[in-house]
VOPA-339810 format. One record per atom (N, C-alpha, C, O): atom name; chain; residue in one letter; residue number from 1; x, y, z. Coordinates in nm, 3 decimals. Last residue first. Layout:
atomo->CA&cadena->A&residuo->A&num->NUM&px->X&py->Y&pz->Z
...
***
This chain:
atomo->N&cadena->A&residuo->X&num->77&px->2.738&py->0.736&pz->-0.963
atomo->CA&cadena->A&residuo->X&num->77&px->2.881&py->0.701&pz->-0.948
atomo->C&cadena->A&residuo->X&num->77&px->2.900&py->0.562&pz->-0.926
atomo->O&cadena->A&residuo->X&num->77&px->3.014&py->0.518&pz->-0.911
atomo->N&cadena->A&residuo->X&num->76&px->2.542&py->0.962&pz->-1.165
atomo->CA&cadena->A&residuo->X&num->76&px->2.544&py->0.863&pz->-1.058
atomo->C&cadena->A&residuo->X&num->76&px->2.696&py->0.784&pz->-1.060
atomo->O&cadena->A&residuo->X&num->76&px->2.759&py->0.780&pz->-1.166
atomo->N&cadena->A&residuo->X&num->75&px->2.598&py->1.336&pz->-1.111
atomo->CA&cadena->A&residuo->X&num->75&px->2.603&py->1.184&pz->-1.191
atomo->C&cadena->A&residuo->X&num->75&px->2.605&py->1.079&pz->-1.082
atomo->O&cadena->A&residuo->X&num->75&px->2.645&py->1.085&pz->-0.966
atomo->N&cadena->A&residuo->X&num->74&px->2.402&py->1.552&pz->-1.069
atomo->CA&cadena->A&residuo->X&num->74&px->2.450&py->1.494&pz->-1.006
atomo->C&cadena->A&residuo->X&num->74&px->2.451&py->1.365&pz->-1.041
atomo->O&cadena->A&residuo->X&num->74&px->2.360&py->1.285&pz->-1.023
atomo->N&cadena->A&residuo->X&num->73&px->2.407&py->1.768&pz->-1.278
atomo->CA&cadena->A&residuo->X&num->73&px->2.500&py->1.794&pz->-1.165
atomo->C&cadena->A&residuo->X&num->73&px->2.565&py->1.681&pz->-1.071
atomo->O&cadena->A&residuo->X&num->73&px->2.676&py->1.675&pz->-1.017
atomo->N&cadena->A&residuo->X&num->72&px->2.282&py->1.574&pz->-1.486
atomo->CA&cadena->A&residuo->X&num->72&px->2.421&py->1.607&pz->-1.553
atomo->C&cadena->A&residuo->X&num->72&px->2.522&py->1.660&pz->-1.372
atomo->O&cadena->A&residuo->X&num->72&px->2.635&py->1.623&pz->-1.340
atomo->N&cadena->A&residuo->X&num->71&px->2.071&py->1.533&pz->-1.366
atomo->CA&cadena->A&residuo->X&num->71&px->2.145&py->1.413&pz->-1.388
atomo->C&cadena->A&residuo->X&num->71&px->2.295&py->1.465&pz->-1.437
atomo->O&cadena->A&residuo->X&num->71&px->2.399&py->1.400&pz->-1.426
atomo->N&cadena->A&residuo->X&num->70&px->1.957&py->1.789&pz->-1.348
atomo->CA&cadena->A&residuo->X&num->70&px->1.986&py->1.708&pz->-1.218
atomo->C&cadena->A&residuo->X&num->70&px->2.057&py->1.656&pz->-1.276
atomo->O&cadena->A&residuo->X&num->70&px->2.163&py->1.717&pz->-1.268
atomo->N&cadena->A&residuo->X&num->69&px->1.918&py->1.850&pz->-1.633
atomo->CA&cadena->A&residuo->X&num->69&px->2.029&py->1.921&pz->-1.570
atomo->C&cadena->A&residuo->X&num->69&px->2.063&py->1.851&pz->-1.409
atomo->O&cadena->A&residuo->X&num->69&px->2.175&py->1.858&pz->-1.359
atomo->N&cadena->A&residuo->X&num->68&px->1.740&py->1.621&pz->-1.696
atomo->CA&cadena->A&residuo->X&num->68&px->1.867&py->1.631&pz->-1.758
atomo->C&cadena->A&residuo->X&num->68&px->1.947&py->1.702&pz->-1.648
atomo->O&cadena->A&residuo->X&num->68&px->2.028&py->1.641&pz->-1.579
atomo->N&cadena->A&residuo->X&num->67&px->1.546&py->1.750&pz->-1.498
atomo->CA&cadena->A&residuo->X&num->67&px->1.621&py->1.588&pz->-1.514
atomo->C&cadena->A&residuo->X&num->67&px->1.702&py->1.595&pz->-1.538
atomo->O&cadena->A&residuo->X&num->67&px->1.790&py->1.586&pz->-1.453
atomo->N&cadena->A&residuo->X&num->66&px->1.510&py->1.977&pz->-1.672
atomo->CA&cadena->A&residuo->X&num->66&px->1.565&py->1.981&pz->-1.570
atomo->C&cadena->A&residuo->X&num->66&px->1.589&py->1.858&pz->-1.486
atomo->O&cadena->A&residuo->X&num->66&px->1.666&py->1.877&pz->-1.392
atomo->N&cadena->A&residuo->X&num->65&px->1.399&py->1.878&pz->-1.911
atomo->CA&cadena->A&residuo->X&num->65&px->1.513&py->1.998&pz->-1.891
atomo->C&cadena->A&residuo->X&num->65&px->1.568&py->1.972&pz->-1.788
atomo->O&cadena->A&residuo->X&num->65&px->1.687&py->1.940&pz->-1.796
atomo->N&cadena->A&residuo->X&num->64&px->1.144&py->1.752&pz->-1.906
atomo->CA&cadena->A&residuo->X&num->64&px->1.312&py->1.705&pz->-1.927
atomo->C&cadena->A&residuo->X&num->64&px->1.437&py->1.755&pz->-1.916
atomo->O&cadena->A&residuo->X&num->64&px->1.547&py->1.701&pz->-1.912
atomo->N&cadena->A&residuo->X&num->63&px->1.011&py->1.950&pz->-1.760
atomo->CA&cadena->A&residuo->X&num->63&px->1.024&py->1.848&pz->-1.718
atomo->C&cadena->A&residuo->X&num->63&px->1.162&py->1.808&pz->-1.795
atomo->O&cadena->A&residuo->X&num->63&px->1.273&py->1.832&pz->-1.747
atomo->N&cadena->A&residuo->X&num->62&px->1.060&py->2.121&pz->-1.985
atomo->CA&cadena->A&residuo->X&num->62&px->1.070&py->2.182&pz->-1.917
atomo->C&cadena->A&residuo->X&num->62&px->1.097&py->2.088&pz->-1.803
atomo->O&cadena->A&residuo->X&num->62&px->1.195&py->2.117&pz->-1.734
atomo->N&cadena->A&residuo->X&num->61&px->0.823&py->1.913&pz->-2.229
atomo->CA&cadena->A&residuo->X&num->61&px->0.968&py->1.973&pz->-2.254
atomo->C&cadena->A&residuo->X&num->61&px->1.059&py->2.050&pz->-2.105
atomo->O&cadena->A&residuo->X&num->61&px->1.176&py->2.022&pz->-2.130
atomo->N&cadena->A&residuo->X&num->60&px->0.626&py->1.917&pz->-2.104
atomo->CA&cadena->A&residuo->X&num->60&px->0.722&py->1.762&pz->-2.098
atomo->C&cadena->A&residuo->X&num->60&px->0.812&py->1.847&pz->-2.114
atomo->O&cadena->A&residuo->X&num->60&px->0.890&py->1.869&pz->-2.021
atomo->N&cadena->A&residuo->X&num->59&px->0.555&py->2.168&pz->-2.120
atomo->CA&cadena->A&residuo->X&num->59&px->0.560&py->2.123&pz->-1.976
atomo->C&cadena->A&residuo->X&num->59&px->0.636&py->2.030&pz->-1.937
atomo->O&cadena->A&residuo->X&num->59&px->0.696&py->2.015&pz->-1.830
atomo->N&cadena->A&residuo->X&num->58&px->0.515&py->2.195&pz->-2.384
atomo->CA&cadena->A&residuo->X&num->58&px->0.612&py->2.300&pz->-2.286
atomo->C&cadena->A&residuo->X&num->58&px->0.658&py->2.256&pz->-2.149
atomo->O&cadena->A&residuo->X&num->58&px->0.757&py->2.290&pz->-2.084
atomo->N&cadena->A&residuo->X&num->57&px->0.318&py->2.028&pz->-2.407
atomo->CA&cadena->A&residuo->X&num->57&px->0.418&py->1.997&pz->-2.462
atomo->C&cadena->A&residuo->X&num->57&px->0.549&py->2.058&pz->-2.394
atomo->O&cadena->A&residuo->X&num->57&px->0.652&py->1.999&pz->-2.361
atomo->N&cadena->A&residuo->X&num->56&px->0.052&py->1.947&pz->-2.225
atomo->CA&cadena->A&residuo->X&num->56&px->0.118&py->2.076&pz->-2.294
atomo->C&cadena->A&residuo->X&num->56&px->0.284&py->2.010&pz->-2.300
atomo->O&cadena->A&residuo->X&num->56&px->0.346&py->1.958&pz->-2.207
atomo->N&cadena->A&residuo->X&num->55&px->-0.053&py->1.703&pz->-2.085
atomo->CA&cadena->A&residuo->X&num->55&px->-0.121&py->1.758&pz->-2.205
atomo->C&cadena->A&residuo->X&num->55&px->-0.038&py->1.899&pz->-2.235
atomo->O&cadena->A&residuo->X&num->55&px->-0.120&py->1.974&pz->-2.289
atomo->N&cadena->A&residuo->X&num->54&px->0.032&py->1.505&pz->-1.837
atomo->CA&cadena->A&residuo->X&num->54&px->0.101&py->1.579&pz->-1.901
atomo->C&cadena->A&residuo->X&num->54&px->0.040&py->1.623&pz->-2.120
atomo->O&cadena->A&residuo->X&num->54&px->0.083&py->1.583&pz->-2.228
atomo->N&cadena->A&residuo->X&num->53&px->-0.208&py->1.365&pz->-1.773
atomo->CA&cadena->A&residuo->X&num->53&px->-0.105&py->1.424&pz->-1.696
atomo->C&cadena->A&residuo->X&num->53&px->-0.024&py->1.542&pz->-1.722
atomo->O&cadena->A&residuo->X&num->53&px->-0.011&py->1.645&pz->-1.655
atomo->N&cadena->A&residuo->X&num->52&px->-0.344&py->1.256&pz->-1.960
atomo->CA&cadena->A&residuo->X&num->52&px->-0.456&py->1.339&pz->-1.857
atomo->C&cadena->A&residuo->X&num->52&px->-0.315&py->1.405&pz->-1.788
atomo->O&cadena->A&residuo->X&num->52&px->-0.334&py->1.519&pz->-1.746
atomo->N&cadena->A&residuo->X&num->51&px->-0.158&py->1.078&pz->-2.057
atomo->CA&cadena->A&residuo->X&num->51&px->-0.185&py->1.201&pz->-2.125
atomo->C&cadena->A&residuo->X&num->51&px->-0.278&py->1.271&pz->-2.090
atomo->O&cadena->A&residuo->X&num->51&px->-0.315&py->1.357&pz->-2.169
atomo->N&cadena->A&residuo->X&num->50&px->-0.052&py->0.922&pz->-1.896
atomo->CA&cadena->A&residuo->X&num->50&px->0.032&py->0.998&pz->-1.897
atomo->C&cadena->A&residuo->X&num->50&px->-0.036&py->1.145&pz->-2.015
atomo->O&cadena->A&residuo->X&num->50&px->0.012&py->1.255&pz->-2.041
atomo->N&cadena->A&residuo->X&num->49&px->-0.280&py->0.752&pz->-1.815
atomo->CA&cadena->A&residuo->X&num->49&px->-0.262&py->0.863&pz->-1.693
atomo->C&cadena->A&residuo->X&num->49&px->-0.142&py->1.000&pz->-1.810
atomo->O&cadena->A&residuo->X&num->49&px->-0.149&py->1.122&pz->-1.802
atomo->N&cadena->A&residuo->X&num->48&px->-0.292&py->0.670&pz->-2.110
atomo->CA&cadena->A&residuo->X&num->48&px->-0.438&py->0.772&pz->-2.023
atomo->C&cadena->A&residuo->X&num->48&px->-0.348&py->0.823&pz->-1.949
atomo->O&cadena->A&residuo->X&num->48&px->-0.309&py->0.935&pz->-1.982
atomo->N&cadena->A&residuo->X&num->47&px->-0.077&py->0.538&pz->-2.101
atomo->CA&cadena->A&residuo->X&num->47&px->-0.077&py->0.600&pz->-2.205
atomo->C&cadena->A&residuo->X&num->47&px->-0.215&py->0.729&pz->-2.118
atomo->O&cadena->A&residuo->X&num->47&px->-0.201&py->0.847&pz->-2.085
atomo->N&cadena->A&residuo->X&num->46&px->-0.132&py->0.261&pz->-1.879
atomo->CA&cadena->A&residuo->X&num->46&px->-0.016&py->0.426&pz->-1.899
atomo->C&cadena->A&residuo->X&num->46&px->-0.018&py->0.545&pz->-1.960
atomo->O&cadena->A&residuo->X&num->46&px->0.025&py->0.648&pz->-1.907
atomo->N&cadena->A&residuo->X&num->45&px->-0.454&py->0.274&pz->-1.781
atomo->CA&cadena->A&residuo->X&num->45&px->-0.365&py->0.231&pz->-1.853
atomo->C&cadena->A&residuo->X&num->45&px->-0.261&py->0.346&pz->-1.845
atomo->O&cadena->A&residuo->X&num->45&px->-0.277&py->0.466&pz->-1.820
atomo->N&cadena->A&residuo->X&num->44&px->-0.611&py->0.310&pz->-1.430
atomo->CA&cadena->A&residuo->X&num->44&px->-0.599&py->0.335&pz->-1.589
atomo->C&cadena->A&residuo->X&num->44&px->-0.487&py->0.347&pz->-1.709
atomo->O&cadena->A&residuo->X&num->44&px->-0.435&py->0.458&pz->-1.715
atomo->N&cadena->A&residuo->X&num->43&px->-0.820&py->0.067&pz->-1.282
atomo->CA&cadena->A&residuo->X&num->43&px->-0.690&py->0.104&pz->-1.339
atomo->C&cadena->A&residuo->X&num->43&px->-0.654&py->0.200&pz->-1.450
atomo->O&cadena->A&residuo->X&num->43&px->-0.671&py->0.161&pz->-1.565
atomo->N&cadena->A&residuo->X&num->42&px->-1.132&py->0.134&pz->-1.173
atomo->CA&cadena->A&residuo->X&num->42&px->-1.023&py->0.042&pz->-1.235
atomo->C&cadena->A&residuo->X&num->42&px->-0.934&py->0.117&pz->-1.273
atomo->O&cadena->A&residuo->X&num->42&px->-0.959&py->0.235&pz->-1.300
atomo->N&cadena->A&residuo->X&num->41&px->-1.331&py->0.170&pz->-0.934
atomo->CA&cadena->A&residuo->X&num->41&px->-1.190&py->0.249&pz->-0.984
atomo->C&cadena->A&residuo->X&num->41&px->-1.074&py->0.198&pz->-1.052
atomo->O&cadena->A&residuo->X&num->41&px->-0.957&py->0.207&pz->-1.016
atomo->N&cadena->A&residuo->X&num->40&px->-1.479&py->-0.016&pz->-0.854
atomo->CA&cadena->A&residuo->X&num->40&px->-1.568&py->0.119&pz->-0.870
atomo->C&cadena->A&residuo->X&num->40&px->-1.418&py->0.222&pz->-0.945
atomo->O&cadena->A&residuo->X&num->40&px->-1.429&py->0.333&pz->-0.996
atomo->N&cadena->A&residuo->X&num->39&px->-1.330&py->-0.238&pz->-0.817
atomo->CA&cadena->A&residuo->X&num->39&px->-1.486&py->-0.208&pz->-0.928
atomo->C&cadena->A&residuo->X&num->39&px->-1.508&py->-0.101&pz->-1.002
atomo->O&cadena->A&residuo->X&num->39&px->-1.536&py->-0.076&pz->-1.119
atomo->N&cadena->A&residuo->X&num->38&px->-1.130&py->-0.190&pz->-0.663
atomo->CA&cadena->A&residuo->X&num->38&px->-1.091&py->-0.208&pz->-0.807
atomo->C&cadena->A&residuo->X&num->38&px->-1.215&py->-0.242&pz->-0.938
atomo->O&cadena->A&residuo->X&num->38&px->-1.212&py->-0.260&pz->-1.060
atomo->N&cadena->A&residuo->X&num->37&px->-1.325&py->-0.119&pz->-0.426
atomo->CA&cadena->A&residuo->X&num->37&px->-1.187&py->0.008&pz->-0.516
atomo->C&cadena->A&residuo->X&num->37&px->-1.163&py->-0.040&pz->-0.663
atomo->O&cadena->A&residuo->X&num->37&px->-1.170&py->0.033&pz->-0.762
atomo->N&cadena->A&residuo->X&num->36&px->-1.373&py->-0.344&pz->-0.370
atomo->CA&cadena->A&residuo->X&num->36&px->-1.474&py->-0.231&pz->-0.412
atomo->C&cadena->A&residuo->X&num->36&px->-1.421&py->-0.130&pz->-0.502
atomo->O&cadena->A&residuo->X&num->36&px->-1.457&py->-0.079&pz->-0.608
atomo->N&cadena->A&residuo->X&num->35&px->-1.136&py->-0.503&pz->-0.310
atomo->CA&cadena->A&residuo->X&num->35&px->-1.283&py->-0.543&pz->-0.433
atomo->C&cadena->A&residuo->X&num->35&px->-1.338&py->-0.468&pz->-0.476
atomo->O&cadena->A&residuo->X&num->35&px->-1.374&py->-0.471&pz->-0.594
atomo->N&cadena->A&residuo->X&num->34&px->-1.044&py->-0.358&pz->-0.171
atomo->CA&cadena->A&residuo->X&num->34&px->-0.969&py->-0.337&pz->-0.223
atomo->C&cadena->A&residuo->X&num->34&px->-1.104&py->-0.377&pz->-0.357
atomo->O&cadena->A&residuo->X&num->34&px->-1.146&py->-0.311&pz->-0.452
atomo->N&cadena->A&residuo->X&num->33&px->-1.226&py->-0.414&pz->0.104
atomo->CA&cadena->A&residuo->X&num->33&px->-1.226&py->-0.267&pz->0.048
atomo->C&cadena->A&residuo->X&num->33&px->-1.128&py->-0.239&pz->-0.097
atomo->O&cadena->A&residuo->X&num->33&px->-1.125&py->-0.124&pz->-0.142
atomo->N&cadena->A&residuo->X&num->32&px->-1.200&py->-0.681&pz->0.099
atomo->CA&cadena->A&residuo->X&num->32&px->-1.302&py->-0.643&pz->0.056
atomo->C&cadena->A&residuo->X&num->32&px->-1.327&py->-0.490&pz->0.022
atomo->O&cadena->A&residuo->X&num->32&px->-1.412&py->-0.446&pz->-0.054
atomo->N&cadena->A&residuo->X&num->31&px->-0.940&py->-0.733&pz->0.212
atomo->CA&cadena->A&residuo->X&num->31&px->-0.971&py->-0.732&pz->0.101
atomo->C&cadena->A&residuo->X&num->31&px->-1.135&py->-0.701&pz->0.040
atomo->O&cadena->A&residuo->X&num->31&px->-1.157&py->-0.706&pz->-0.081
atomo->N&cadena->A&residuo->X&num->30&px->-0.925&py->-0.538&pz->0.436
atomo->CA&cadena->A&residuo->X&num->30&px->-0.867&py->-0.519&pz->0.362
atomo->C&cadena->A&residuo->X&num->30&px->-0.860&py->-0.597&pz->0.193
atomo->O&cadena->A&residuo->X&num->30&px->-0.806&py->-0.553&pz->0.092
atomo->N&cadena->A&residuo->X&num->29&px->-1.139&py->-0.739&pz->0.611
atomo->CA&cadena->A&residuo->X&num->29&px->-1.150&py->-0.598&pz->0.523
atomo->C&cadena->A&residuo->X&num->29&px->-1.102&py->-0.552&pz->0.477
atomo->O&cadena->A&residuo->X&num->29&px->-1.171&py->-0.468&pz->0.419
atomo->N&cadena->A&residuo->X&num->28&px->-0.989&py->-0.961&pz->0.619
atomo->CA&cadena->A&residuo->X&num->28&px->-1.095&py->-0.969&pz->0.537
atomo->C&cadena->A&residuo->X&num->28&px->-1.170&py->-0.880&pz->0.487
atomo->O&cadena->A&residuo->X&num->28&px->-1.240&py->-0.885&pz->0.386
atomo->N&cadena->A&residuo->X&num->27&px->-0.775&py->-0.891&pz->0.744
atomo->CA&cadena->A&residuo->X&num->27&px->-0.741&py->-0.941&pz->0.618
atomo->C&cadena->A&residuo->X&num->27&px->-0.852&py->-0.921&pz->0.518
atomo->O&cadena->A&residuo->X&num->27&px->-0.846&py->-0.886&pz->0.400
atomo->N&cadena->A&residuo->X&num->26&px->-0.889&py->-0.864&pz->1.012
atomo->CA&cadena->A&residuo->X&num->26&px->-0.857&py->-0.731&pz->0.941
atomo->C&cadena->A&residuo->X&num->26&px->-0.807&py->-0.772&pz->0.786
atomo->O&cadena->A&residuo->X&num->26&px->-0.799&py->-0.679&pz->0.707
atomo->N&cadena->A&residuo->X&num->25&px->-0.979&py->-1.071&pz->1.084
atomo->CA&cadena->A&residuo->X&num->25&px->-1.110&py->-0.944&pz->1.036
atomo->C&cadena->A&residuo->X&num->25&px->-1.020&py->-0.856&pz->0.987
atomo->O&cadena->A&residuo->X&num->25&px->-1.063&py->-0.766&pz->0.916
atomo->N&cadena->A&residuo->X&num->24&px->-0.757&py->-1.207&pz->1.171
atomo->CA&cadena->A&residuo->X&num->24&px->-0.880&py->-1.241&pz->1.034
atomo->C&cadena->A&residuo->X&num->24&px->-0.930&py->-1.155&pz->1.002
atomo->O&cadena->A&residuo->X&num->24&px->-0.940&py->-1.136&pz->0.881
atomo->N&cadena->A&residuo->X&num->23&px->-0.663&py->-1.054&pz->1.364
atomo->CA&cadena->A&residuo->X&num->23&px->-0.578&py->-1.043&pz->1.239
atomo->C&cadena->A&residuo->X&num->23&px->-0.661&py->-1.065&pz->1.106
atomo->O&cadena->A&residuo->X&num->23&px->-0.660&py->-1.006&pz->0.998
atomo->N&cadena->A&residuo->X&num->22&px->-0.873&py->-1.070&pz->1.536
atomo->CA&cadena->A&residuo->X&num->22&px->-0.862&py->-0.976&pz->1.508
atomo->C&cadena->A&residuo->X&num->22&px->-0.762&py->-0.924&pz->1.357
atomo->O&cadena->A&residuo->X&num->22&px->-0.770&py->-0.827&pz->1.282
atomo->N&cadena->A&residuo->X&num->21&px->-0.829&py->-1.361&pz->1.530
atomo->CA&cadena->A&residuo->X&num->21&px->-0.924&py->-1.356&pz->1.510
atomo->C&cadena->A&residuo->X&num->21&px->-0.923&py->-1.200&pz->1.512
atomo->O&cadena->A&residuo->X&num->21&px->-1.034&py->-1.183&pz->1.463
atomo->N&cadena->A&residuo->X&num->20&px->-0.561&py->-1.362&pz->1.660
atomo->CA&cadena->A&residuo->X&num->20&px->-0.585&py->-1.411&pz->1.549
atomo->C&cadena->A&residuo->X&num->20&px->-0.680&py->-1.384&pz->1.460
atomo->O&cadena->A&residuo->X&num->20&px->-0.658&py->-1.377&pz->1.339
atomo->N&cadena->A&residuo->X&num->19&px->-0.588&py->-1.260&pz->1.943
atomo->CA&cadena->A&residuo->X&num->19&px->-0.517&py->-1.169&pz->1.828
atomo->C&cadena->A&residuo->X&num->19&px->-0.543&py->-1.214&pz->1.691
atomo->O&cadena->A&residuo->X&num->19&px->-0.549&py->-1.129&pz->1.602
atomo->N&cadena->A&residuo->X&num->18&px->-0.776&py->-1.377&pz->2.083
atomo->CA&cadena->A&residuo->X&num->18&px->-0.810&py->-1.264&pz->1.975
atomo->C&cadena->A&residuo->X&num->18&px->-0.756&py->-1.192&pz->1.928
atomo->O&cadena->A&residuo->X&num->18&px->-0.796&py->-1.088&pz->1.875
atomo->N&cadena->A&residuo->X&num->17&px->-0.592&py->-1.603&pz->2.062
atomo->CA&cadena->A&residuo->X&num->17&px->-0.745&py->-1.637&pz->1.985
atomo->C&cadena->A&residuo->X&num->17&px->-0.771&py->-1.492&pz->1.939
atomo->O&cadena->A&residuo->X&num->17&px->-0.786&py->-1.460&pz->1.821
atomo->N&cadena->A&residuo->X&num->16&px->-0.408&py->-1.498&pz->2.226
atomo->CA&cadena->A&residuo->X&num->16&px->-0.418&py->-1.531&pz->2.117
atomo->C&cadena->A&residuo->X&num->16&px->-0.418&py->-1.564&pz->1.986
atomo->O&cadena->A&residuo->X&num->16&px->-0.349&py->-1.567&pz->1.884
atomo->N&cadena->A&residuo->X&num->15&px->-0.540&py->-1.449&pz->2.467
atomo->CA&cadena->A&residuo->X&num->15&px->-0.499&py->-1.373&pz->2.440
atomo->C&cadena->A&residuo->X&num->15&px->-0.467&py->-1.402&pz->2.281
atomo->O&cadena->A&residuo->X&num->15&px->-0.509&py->-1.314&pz->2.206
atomo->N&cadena->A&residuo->X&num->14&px->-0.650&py->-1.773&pz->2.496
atomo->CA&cadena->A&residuo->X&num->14&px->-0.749&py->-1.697&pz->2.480
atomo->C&cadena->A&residuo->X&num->14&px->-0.685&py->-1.525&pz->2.449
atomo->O&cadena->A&residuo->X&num->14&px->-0.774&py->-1.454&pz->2.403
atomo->N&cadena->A&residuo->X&num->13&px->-0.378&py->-1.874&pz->2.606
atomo->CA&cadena->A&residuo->X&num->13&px->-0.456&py->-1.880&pz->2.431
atomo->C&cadena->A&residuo->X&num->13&px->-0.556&py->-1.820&pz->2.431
atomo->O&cadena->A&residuo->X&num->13&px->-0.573&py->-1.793&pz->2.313
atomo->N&cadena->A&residuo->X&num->12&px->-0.302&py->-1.716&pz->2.803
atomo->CA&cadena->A&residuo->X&num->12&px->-0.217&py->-1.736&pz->2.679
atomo->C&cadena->A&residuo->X&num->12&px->-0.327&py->-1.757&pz->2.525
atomo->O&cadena->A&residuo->X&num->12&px->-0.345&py->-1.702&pz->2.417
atomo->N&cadena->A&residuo->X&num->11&px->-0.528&py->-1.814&pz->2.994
atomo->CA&cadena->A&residuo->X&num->11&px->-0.485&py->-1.640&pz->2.928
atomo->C&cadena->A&residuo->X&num->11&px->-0.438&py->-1.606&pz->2.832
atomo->O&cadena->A&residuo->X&num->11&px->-0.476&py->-1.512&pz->2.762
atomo->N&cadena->A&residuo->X&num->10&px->-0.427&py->-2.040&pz->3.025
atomo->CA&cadena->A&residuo->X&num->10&px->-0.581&py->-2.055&pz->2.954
atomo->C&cadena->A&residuo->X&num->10&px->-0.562&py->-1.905&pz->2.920
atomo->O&cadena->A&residuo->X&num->10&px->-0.585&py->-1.876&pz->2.802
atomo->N&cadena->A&residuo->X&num->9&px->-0.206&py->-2.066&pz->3.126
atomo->CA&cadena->A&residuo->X&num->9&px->-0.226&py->-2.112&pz->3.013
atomo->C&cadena->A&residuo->X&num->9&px->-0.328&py->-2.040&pz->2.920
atomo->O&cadena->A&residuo->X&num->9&px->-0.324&py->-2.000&pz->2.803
atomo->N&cadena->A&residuo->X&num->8&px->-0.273&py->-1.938&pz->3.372
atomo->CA&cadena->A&residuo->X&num->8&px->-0.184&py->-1.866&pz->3.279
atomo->C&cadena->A&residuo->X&num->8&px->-0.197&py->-1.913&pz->3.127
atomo->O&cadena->A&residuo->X&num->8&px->-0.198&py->-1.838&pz->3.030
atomo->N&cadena->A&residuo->X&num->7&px->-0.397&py->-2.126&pz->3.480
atomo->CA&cadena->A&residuo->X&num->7&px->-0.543&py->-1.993&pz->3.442
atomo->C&cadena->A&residuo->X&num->7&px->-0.377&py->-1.966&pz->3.407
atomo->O&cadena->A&residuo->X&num->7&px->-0.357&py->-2.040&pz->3.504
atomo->N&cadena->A&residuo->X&num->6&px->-0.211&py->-2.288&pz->3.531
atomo->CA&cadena->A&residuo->X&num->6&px->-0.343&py->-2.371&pz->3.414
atomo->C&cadena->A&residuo->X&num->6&px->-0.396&py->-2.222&pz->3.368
atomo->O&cadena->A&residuo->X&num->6&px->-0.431&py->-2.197&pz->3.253
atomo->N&cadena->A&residuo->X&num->5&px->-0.024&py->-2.202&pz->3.670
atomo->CA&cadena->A&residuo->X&num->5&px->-0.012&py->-2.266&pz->3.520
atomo->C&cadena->A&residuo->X&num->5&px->-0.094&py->-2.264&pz->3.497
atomo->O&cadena->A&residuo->X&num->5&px->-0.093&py->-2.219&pz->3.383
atomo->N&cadena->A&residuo->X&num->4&px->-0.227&py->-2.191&pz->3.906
atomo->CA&cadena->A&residuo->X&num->4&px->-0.219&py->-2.078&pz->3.881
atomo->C&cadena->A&residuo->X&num->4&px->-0.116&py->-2.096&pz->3.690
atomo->O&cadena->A&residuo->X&num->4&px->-0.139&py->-2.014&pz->3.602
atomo->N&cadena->A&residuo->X&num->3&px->-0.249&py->-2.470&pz->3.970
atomo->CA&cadena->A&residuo->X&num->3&px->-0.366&py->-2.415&pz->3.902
atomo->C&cadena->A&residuo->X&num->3&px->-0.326&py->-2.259&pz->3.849
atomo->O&cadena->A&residuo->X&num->3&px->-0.391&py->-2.210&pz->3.756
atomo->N&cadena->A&residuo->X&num->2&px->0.007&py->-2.545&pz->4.056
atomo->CA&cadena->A&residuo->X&num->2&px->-0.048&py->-2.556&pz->3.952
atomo->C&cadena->A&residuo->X&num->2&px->-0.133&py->-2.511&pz->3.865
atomo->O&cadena->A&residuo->X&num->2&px->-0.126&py->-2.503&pz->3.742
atomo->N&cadena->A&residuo->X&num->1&px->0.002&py->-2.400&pz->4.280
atomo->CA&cadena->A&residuo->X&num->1&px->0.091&py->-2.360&pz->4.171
atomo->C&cadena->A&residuo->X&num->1&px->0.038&py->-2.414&pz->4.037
atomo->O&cadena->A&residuo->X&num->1&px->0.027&py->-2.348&pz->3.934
***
């Protein structure tokens, strides 16, 4: 009986070891793919996204229109 505790033990931590050590590798590529991303793809300020986004006036305008008209059907309570 005993020995059959001991090889349960020894299953326990060697089960884990490679959960841990599978958790490490995955921290460590998740930050190293984020390093690359924020090299190769920095951020681009509000004012850029919002004016690569929205460049026709008709479009903000038409966008607010219909916000408005959501917000007017459905007030928040």
């Amino acid at each position: 009986m005993n020995e059959m505790l001991s090889s349960g033990i020894e299953l326990m931590l060697l089960g884990m070891g490679i959960v841990y050590g599978f958790l490490a590798m995955l921290v460590l590529a998740i930050s190293a793919m984020s390093a690359v991303v924020q090299r190769y793809f920095p951020d681009l300020s509000a004012q850029q996204i919002s004016a690569r986004q929205i460049e026709d006036a008709g479009v903000l305008a038409a966008i607010t229109a219909a916000v408005h008209q959501y917000r007017k059907k459905y007030p928040k309570n």
